[in-house]
C-alpha positions as CSV (number, residue, x, y, z in Angstrom):
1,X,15.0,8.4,-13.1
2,X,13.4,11.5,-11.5
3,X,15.3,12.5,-8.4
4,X,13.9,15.5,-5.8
5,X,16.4,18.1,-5.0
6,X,16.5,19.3,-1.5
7,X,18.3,21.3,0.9
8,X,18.3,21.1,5.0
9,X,16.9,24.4,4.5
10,X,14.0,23.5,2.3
11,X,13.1,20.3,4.6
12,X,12.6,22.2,7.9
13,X,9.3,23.9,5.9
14,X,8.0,20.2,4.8
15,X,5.3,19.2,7.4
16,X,6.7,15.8,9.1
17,X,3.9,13.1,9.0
18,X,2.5,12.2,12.3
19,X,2.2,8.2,13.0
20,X,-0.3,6.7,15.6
21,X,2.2,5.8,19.0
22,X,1.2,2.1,18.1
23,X,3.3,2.6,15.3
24,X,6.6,1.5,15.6
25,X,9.0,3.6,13.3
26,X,12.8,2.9,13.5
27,X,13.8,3.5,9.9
28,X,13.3,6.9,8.8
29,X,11.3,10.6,9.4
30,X,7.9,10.8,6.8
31,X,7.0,14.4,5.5
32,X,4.5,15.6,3.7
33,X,6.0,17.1,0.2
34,X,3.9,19.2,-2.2
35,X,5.8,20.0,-5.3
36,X,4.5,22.0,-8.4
37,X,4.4,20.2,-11.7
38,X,3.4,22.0,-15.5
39,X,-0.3,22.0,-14.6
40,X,-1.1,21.6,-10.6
41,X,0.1,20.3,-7.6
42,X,1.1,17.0,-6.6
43,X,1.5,15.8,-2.9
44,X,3.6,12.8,-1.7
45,X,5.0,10.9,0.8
46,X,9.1,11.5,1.5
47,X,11.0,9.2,3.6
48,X,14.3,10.0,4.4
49,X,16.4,7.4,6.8
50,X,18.0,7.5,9.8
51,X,20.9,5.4,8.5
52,X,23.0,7.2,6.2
53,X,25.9,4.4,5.5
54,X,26.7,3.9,2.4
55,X,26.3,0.4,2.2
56,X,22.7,0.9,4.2
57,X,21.6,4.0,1.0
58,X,23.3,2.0,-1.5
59,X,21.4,-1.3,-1.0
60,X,17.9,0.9,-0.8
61,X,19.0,2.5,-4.1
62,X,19.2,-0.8,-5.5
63,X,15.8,-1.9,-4.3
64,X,14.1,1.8,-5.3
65,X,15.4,2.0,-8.8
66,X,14.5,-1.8,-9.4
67,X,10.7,-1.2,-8.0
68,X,10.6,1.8,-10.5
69,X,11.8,0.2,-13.7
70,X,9.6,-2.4,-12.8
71,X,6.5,-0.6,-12.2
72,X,6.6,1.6,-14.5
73,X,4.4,-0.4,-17.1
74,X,3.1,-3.3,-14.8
75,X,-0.2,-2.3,-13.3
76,X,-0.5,-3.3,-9.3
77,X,-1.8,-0.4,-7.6
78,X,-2.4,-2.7,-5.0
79,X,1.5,-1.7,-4.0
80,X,2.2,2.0,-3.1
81,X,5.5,1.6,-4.7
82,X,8.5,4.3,-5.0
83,X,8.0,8.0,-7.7
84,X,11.5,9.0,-7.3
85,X,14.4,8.9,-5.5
86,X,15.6,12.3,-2.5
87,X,18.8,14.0,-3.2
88,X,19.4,16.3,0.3
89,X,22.1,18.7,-0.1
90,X,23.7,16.3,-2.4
91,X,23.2,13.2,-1.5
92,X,20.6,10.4,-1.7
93,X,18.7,9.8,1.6
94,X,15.7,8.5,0.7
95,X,12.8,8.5,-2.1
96,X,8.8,9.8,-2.4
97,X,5.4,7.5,-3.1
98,X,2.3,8.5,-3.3
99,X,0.8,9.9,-0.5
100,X,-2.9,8.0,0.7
101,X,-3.9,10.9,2.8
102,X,-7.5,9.1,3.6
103,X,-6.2,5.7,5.4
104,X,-5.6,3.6,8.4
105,X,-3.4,1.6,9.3
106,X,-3.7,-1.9,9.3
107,X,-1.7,-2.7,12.8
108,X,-4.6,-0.1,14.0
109,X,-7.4,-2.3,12.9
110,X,-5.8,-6.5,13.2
111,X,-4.5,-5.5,16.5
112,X,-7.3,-3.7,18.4
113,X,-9.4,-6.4,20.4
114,X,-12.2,-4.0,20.0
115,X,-12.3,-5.0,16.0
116,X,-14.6,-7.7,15.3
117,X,-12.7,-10.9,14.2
118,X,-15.0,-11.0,10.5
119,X,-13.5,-7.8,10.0
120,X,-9.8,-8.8,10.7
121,X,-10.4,-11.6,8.7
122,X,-11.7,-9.6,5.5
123,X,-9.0,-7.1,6.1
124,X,-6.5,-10.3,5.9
125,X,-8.3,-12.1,2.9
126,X,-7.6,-8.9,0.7
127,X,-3.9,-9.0,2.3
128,X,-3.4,-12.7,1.0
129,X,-5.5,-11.3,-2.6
130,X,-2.2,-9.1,-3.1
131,X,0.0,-12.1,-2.6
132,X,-1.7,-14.1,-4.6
133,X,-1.8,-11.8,-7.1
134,X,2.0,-11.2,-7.2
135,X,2.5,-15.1,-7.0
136,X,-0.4,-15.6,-10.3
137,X,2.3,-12.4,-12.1
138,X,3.7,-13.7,-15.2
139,X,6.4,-11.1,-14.5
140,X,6.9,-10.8,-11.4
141,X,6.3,-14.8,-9.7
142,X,9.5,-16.2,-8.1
143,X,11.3,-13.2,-8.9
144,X,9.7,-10.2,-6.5
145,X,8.9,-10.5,-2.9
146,X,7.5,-8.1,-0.6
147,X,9.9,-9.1,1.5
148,X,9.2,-7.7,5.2
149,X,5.3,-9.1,5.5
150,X,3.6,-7.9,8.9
151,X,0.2,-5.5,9.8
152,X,2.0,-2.4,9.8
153,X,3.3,-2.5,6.4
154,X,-0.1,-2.6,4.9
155,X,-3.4,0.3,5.0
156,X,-6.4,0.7,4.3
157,X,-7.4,3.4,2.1
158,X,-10.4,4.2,2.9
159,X,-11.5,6.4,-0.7
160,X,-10.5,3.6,-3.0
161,X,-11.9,0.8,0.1
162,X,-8.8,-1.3,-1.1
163,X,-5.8,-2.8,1.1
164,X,-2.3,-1.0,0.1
165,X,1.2,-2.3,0.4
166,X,3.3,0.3,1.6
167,X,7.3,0.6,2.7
168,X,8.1,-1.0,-0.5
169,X,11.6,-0.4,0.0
170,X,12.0,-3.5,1.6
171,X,11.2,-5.5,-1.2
172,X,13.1,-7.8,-2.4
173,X,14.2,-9.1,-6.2
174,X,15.7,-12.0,-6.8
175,X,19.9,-11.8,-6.5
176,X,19.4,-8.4,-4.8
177,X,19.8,-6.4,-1.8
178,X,17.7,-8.5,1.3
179,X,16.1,-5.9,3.5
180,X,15.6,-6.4,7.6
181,X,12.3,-8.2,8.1
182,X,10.2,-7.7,11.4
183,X,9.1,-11.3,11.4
184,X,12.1,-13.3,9.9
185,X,15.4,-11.4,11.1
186,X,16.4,-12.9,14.1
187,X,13.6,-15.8,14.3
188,X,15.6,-18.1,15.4
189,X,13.3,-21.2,15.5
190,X,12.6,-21.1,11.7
191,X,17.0,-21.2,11.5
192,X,16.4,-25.1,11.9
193,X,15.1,-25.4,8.5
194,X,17.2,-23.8,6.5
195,X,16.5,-25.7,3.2
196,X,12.9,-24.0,3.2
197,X,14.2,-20.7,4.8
198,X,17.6,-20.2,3.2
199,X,20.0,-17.7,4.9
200,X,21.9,-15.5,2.9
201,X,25.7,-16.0,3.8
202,X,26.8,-12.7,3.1
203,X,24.1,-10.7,4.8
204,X,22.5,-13.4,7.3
205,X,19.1,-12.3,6.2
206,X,16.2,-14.9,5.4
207,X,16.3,-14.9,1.8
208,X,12.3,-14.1,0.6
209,X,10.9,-16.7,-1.1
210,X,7.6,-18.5,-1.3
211,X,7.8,-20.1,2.1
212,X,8.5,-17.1,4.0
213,X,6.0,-14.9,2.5
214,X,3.7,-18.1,3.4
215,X,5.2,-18.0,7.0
216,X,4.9,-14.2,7.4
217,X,1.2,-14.4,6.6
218,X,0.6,-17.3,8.6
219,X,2.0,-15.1,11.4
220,X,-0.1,-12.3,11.1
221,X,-3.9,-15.0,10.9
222,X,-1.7,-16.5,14.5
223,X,-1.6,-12.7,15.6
224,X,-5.2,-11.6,14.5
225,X,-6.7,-15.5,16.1
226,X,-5.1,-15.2,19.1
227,X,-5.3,-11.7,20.1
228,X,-1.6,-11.5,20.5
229,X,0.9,-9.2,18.5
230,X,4.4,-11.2,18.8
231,X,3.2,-15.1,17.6
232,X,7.0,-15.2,15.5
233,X,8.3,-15.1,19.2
234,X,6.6,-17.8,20.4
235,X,8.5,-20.7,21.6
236,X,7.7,-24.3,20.0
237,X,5.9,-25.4,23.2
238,X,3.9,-22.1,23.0
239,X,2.9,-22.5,19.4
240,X,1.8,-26.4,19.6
241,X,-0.3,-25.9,22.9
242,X,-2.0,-22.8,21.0
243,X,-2.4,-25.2,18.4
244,X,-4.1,-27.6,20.3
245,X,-6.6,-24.9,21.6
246,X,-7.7,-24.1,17.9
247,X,-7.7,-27.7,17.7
248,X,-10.2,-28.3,20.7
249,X,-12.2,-24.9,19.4
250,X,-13.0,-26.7,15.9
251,X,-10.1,-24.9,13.8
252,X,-10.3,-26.8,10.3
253,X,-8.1,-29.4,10.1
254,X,-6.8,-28.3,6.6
255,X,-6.0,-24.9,8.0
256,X,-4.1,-26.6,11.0
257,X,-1.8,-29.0,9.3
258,X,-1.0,-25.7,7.0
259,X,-0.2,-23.5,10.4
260,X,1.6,-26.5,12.1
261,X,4.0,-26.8,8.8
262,X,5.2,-23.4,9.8
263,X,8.3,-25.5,11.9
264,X,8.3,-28.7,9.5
265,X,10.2,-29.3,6.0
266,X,6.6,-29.6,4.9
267,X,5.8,-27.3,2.4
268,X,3.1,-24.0,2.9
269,X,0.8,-23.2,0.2
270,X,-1.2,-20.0,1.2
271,X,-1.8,-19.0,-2.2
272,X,-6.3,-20.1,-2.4
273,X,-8.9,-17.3,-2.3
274,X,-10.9,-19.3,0.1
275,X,-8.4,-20.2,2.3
276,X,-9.9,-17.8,5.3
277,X,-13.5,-18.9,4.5
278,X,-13.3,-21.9,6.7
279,X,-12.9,-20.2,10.1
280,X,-15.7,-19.5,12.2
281,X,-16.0,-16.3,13.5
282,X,-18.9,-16.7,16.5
283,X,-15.7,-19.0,18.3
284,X,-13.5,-16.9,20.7
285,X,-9.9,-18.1,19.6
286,X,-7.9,-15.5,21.8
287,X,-5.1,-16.7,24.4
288,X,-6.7,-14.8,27.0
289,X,-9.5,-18.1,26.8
290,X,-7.0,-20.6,25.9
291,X,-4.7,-19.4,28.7
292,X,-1.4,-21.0,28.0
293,X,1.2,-20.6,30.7
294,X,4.2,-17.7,29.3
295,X,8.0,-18.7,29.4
296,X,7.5,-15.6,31.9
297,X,4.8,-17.0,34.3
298,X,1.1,-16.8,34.4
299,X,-0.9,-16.5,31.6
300,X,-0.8,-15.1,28.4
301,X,-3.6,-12.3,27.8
302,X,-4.4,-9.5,25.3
């Protein structure tokens, strides 16, 4: 496995990559590596964490390794996955990917109530063509899971016009290390089911499977539909009166009973090309016109 050198000396001259402020970034600094190979140069993406534990480096180790054996001869490039891992002065701290100069974001473009809601949904439709595409995987289905499924760890490259999976490193192979998910860790309302979202003893992580990568996506159309960011916090009262909005706004009722299994046994099949197509996109779904009362008071808004 190819592993970059580096000293503390060498990494103050890397170029740190600057992230939009609606970017949340609590794992690790980005930079901008250029490295000289036989024939030319080759820029990447380094990411070096913040936690240095060994159990933290050892379990993303795990993860990076596996992604690169994997990938090595199994053609996704749908997923910006791991090149090798980052040795600084002497000891792993992180790994390199490709780096998609050209791209945006997608927490930039879902999130922005100035994006048109046809847009959001294409951007989503080509988000649920990389899960279906991992789920159809001969080698990969009920084995791999992204793992950690929400708008900011997916872009848009804008030279290849394509959706990308980024962070890979939170992936997640069967029997493996179970990285923190934004969505799942903590959501404490999907802890009542726990025979369709198991919970790993040893870590207390969600263990991925098909019903969380269902739920996680399910999350993000809530998000995008109702112009707010945080659905996975919503409380059960919160989620069935929205419900009841999309109902009254002429929602499909196929696409409801699949949203309202999100707190059932029942099970969540997301995996259909199509599944989008239903949704009108001249109706206003946002909270801001459904105004349902907040835990906090008042109303919610945008």
């Amino acid at each position: 496995m190819k592993v970059v050198n580096l000293t503390t000396r060498q990494l103050k001259k890397i170029p740190t990559l600057n992230l939009s402020s609606n970017i949340v970034n609590t794992e690790a600094n980005l930079y901008i590596y250029t490295s000289k190979t036989k024939y030319n140069y080759v820029t990447e993406l380094l990411k070096l964490y913040y936690n240095q534990e060994i159990d933290h480096i050892a379990d993303k180790i795990a993860i990076i390794s596996k992604l690169i054996a994997t990938f090595e001869s199994l053609d996704m490039e749908e997923l910006v996955t791991p090149s090798a891992l980052v040795c600084l002065d002497g000891e792993i701290s992180g790994f390199t990917m490709p780096f998609i100069e050209d791209n945006v974001n997608l927490t930039l473009l879902l999130n922005n109530p100035k994006v048109k809601l046809s847009f959001k949904l294409q951007f989503l439709k080509k988000i649920l063509a990389i899960l279906i595409k991992i789920n159809n995987s001969h080698e990969l289905a009920g084995t791999f899971y992204l793992g950690d499924i929400h708008e900011a760890n997916f872009i848009w490259d804008i030279m290849a016009q394509t959706v990308r999976a980024v962070d890979l490193d939170s992936a997640y192979f069967v029997g493996g290390p179970i990285s923190v998910s934004k969505v799942l860790t903590y959501n404490h309302l999907l802890e009542n089911l726990p025979n369709k979202y198991p919970i790993d003893e040893k870590s207390g992580q969600f263990i991925p499977n098909q019903e969380t990568t269902s739920a996680s996506f399910l999350y993000m159309l809530l998000n995008v539909l109702s112009g707010c960011s945080n659905s996975y916090r919503w409380s059960y009262s919160e989620f069935y009166q929205y419900l009841s909005y999309l109902n009254k706004k002429g929602l499909s009722k196929e696409l409801l009973d699949l949203i309202s299994k999100l707190y059932t046994s029942g099970e969540m099949d997301i995996y259909h090309p199509d599944l989008l197509d239903c949704i009108d996109t001249s109706t206003e779904y946002t909270l801001q016109k459904a105004k349902i009362p907040s835990r906090n008071g008042g109303y919610y808004s945008r």
